[in-house]
N, C-alpha and C positions, 0 to 999 in steps of 0.2 A: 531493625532491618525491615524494609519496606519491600512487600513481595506486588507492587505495581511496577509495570515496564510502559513508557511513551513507545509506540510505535507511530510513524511517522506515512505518510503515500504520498504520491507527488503528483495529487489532482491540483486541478483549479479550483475547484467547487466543492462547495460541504456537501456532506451525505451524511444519514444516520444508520442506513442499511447497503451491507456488501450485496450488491447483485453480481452474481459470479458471470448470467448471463451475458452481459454487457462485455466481457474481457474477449481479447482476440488470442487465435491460436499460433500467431506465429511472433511469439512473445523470446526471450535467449532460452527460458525454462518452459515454455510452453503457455497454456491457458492458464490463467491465475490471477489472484490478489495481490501485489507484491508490495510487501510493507521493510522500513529500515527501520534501525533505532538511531540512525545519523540525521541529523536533522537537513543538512548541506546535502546527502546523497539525494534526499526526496526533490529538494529545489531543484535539482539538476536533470 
């Protein structure tokens, strides 16, 4: 059993580091990082 999970974002651009600064506040959950593990949700 493999305890890795893909999490997926639905930037354009690579990043190595979350800056949280960067997010806006008027997001459906608020300020955040928001990751899927649907690969199809992030493209969208």
């Amino acid at each position: 059993m493999s305890d890795k999970i893909t999490l997926y974002h639905g930037s354009n651009c690579d990043f190595q580091v979350v800056e949280l600064s960067k997010s806006k506040d008027r997001r459906d959950f608020g300020k955040g990082f928001y990751l899927t593990t649907l690969q199809n949700q992030a493209k969208d």
